[in-house]
Every structure is written in structure tokens, then in C-alpha cells.
C-alpha positions in Angstrom: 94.6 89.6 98.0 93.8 92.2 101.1 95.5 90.1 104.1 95.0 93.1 106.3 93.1 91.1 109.0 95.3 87.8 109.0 98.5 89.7 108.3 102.0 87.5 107.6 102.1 86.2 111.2 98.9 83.9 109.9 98.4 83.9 106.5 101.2 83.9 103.5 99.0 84.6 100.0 101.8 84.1 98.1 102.5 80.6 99.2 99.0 80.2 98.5 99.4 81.5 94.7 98.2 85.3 94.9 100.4 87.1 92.6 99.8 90.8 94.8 98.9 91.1 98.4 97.9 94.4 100.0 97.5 95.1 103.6 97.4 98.4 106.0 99.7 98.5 108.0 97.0 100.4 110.2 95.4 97.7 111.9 96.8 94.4 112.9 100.1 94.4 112.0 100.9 97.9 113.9 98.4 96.8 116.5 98.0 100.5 118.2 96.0 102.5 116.0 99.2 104.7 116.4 100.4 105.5 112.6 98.8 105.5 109.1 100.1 103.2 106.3 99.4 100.6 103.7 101.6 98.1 101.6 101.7 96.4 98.4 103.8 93.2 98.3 104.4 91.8 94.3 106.5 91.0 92.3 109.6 93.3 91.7 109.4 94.7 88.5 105.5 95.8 89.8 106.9 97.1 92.7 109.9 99.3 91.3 107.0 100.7 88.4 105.4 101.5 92.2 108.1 103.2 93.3 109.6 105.0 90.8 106.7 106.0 89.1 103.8 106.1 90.7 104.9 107.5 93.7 106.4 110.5 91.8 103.3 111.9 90.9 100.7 111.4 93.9 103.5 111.0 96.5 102.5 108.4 99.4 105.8 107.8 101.1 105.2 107.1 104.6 106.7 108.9 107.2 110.2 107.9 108.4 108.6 108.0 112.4 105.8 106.1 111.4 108.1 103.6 109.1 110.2 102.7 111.9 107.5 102.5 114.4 106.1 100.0 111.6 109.5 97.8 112.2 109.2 97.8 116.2 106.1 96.7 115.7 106.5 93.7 113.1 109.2 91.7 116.2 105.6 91.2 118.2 103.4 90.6 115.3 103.3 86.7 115.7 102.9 86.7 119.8 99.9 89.4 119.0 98.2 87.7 116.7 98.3 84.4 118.4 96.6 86.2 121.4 94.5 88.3 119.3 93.1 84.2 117.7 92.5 82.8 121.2 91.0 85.7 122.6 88.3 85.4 119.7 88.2 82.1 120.0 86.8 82.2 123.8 84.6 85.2 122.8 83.2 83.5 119.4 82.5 80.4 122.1 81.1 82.3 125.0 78.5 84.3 122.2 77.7 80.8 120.1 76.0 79.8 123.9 74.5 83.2 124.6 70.6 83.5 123.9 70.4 86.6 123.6 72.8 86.0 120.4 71.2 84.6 116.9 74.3 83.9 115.4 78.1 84.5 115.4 80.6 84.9 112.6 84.1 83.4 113.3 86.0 80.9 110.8 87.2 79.3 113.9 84.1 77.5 115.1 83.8 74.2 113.6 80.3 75.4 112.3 81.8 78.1 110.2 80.7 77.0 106.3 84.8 77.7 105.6 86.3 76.6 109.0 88.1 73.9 107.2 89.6 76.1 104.4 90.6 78.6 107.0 91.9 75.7 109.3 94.2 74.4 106.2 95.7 77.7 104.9 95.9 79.5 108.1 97.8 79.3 111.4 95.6 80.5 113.2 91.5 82.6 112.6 92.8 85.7 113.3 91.2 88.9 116.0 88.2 90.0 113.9 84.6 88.4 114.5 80.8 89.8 113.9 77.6 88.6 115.7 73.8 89.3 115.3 71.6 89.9 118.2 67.8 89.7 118.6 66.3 93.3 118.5 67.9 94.4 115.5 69.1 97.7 115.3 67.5 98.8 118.6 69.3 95.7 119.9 72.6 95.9 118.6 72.5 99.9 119.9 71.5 98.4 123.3 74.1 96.4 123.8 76.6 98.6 122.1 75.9 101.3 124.6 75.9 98.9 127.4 79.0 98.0 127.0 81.9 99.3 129.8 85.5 97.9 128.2 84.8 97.3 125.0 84.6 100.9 123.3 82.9 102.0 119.7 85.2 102.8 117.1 85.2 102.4 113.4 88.4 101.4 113.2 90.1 97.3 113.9 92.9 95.3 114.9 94.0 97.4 117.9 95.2 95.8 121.3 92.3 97.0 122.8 88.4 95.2 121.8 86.3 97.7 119.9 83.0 97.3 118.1 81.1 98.7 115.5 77.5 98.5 113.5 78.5 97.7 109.8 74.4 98.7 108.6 74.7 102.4 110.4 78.5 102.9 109.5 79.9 100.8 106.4 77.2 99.8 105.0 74.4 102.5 105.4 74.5 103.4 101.9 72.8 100.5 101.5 69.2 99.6 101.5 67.9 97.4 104.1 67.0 94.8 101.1 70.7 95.3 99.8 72.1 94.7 103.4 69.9 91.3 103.5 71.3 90.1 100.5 74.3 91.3 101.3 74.0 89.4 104.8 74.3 92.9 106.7 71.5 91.9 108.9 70.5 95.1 111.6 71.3 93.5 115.0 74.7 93.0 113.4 77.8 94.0 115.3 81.1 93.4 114.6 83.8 93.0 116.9 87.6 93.5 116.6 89.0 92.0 119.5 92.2 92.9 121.7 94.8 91.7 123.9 92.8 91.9 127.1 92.0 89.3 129.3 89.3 87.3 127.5 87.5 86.8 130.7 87.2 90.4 131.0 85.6 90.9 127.6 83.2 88.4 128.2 81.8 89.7 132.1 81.9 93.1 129.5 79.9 91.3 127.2 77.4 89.2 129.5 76.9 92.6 131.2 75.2 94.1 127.4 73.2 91.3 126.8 70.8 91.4 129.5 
């Protein structure tokens, strides 16, 4: 199971029966965007065949730096991600009221079609949120480029709010019928939100959608 957006700090796989869990240490748990890695967390015979094999022939060690940059970063991870869930929270709240907003996608509003399943296995839903405007893609690029704090990046789970358009970036390979079904719809944005003050994201916010 990938817990790379919940991380430790709000979701435990294993408790919940997953036999592997894989997350990069990239996004949430390092909370920067300052170092590259990734980790595999299984059972120990798995893990030494990882380590003593695998790693021999295609490498992937990380860095020392990076590794103990990874350590500093692990004694914030729960106060992070608690702030990272009730910024989203008041964001996913402030855009569910917006008009200009057709829908928003965020397993903590009571709406959600899995808010109770996230609610029982989780301590909290987490930094990571997506929302379609009207306008499709010329919308979604209108309020992208409208926006002042909030800054376009492909990447998630830094301490600062960043947003991205999943149909022009991960998902143009796509068709547009395959990103229907898929539920990719083109005024889609996702958002990744930070550790700012949630009433500055959303002035950032109700400034875009005019």
C-alpha cells in the first residue's frame, strides 16, 4: 500500500493488514521538497532480499546528508500533518461554499462517498485535496495564474500550498474520454496544501475565483 500522502503520523497499513507499505520520503514526511528518497516497509526477510540483493545491482542507497535530514524531519512529522489536515479542512470548506467551484475532493467533508472509512482508519484526512471549477481548462488556467501565494508545481506535501492541473500534467496522456471515465474532469485542479495560515490561502484563493 502507497501511504505517501497520509504518511505514519495518520495512517498505519500494517495495523490495517497490508503486508508492504511504500512511501517517498519526498513529500509529506520530509515536508520541504529538500531531498530525494523512497521506502519500502515489509516484512524482514523481504526487506534483507532488498538490501542485500537488490540493491547490489541497481544501487539506490540514499545519501547519508539526505538520510539524516530524513530523521530531523520524522520528530515534526505528527505536529505537520495535523496542521497540514486542518489547513485542508478550512480550504475543502471555504471551496464546498464557493460558486464559482463545482465540486471539491477531500475525504474529510462529511459528503465524501469514503468520509467514514477514512474517519475510522485514519487520524486525521491528511494535506492533499482536488477541486473542479466552471470553465474547464480555460478555467482551471484562470485561476491557476491568478493565484499570488499559492505557486504551480508538480510536486506535493511541501510546507508551502502548491497546485497543479492533473489533465495537462499527469494525466495528458490521456484522452479527454479516458480522463472522464477516469474522473479527470478539465477544470480539475489539485491542490497540496501547506503550513500557512489557512486564512491566507483562502483571501489567495477567493482572489482566483473571480
Amino acid at each position: 500500500m502507497d501511504n505517501t500522502t497520509a504518511t505514519a503520523a495518520l495512517q498505519r497499513p500494517m495495523d490495517l493488514g497490508a503486508d508492504f507499505v511504500l512511501l517517498s520520503i519526498s513529500k509529506f514526511l520530509a515536508g520541504n521538497g529538500t531531498l530525494l528518497g523512497g521506502a519500502v516497509v515489509g516484512p524482514e526477510g523481504f526487506i534483507e532480499d532488498i538490501r542485500w540483493n537488490t540493491t547490489e545491482f541497481i544501487g539506490a542507497i540514499m545519501q547519508p546528508m539526505e538520510a539524516w535530514m530524513t530523521l530531523q524531519y520524522l520528530e515534526t512529522l505528527s505536529m505537520r500533518m495535523e496542521k497540514h489536515s486542518a489547513n485542508t479542512m478550512a480550504v475543502a470548506q471555504y471551496l464546498k461554499k464557493h460558486p464559482k467551484v463545482v465540486h471539491v475532493n477531500y475525504s474529510g467533508l462529511i459528503d465524501h462517498p469514503q468520509h467514514d472509512l477514512a474517519c475510522r482508519q485514519m487520524n486525521g484526512h491528511g494535506g492533499l485535496l482536488s477541486f473542479v471549477v466552471k470553465g474547464g481548462m480555460e478555467g482551471a488556467a484562470t485561476v491557476m495564474n491568478s493565484l499570488k501565494l499559492i505557486v504551480h508545481a508538480v510536486t506535493f506535501g511541501t510546507s508551502r500550498t502548491v497546485c497543479m492541473h492533473p489533465p495537462t500534467i499527469t494525466h495528458e496522456h490521456l484522452t479527454p474520454k479516458e480522463r472522464l471515465k477516469a474522473g479527470i474532469d478539465d477544470g480539475l485542479i489539485r491542490l497540496s496544501v501547506g503550513l500557512e495560515n489557512p486564512e491566507d490561502l483562502i483571501r489567495d484563493l477567493d482572489r482566483a475565483l473571480i
